[in-house]
N, C-alpha and C positions, 0 to 999 in steps of 0.2 A: 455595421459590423455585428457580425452573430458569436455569440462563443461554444465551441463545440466541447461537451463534457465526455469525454472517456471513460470513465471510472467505472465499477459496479454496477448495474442498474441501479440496486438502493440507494449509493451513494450517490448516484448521475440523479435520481430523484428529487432527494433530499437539496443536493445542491442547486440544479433547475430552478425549486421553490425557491430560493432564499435570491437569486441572481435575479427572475425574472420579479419577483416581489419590489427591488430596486432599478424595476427601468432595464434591465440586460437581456437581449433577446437569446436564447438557447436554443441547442441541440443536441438529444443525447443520443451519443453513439459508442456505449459501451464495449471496450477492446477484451476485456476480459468476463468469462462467467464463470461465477462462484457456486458448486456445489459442497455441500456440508457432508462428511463422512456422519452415518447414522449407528457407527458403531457406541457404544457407552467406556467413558474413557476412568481408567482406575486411577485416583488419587491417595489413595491410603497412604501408602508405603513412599512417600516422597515429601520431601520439607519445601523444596523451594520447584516454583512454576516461572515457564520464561512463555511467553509470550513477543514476537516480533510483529505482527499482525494482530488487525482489529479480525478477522472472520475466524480465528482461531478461537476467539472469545467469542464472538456471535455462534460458531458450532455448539458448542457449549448451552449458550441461552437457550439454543433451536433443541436442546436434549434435553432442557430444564435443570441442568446437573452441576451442583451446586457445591463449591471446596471452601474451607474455610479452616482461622489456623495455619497458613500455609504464607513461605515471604515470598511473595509474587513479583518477577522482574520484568518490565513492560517495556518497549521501546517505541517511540515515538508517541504525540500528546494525547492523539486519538484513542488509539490503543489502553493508553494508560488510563484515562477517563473510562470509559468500556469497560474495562477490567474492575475498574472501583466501583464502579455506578453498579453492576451486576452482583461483586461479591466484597460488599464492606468488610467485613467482619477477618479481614488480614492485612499482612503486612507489603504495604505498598514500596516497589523501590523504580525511580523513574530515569532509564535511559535515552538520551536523544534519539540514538540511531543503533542499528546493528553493533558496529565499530566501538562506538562507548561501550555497550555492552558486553565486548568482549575483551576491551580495553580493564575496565573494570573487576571482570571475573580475573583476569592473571595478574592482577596485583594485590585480590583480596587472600588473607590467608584463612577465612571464616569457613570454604566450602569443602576443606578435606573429613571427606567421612560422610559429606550430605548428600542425599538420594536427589536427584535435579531431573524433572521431566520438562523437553521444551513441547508444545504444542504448536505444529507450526502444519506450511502449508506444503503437499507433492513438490511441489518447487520452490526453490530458496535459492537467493543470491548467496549467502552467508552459510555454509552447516558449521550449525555448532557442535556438535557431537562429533563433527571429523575434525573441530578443530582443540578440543579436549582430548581426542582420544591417544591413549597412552600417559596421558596427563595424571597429576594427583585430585583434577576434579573430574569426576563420572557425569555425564549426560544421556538419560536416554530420551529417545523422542517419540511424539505420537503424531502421524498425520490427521491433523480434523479436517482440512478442507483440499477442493482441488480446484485450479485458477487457470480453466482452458480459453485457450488463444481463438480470438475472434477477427481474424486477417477480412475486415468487413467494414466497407462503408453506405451508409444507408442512402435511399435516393434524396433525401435533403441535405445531407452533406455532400453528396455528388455534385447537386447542382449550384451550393455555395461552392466550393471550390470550381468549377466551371464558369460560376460569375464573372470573374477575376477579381472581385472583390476581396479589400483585405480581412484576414479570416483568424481569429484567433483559439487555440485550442488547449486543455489543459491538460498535460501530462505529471501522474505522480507517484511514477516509475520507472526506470533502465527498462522492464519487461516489455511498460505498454510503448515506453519509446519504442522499442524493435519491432512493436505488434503495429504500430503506425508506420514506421519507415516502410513496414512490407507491405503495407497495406497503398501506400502511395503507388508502391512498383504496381504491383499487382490492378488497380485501377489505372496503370499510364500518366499520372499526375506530376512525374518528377521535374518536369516546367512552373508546377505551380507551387514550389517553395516558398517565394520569392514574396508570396502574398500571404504565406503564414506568421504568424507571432506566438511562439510557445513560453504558457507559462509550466516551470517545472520546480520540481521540491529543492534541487539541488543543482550542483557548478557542472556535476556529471554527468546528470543526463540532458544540460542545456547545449554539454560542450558534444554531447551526441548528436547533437539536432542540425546544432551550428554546422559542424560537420559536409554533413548534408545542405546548407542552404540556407536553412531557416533560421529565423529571429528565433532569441529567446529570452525572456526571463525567470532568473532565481526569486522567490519567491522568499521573504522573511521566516516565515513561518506559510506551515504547510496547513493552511485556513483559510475560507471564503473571503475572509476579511481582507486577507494581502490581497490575493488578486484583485480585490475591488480597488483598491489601492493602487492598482497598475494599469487599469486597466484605464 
């Protein structure tokens, strides 16, 4: 059995090394690429930073550009790590998911009157900004990256899935789920469900899969670790 990684090229990297280090044979077949806006982003005039996304913060690194001073709100583990690891010198607040995060902001009475930049990506499952707005907390946002769709499967994953062999893949997103569903159609594979096993961050985008055919696993925590754990 091979596992097929999706994710970013660097992260489909990074993870490759650590799977195939313990015995797991890989494939990486990145659904999404990440381009960085190279515009310089102004932090002055703002107290708190939200972050939903690690490449939000990796833009950022890729500019050298550096905030400090600043109560930084991060969601999900990665992210938030990312965010510390590059700019100690502020104030960390750590949300699970989108949802807490927003969950959070309307029950706090701290943000009336505070200047909120999100840094996020062209595409968002969540806008936060349209979902304060008219609200007594202001959000404005800045795009640092763009997350273009890669409806593409590479001639090694072709031919594991043509194997019939059973074939497992990791999804850890709603997006790249839809970017693999269409990517099935799109190569004629929609027979070979049957032989998938998706691991996925969440119940949501397992029960997307399910849907469709395929096996899936929720995954503990969204880290190398669980899926070895499942796998």
């Amino acid at each position: 059995m091979k596992l097929i990684i999706t994710r970013p090229l660097t992260d489909s990297k990074r993870m490759n090394d650590y799977f195939e280090s313990r015995g797991v044979e890989c494939l990486i077949n990145p659904l999404l690429e990440i381009t960085y806006k190279k515009r310089n982003t102004n932090f002055l005039n703002y107290d708190h930073l939200i972050f939903t996304s690690r490449h939000a913060v990796r833009s950022l690194i890729n500019k050298d550009l550096i905030f400090s001073k600043k109560k930084v709100h991060a969601c999900g583990r990665s992210t938030y790590t990312e965010a510390k690891d590059y700019a100690s010198d502020n104030v960390f607040y750590f949300h699970e998911n989108v949802n807490d995060l927003v969950n959070s902001f309307k029950s706090a009475t701290s943000f009336e009157g505070s200047k909120i930049l999100y840094l996020r990506g062209h595409d968002v499952t969540v806008d936060l900004k349209s979902i304060f707005r008219g609200k007594s907390i202001e959000i404005d946002d800045c795009v640092e990256y763009v997350a273009r769709e890669k409806i593409f499967f590479n001639k090694e994953v072709l031919r594991e899935f043509n194997s019939g062999k059973q074939t497992s893949i990791i999804i850890f997103s709603s997006r790249t789920a839809e970017i693999f569903l269409k990517a099935l159609k799109k190569y004629n594979l929609g027979n070979k469900t049957s032989i998938i096993m998706a691991y996925c961050i969440s119940k949501n985008i397992a029960s997307m899969l399910q849907v469709e055919g395929i096996r899936s696993k929720t995954l503990t925590e969204p880290t190398e670790d669980a899926i070895l754990d499942l796998l």
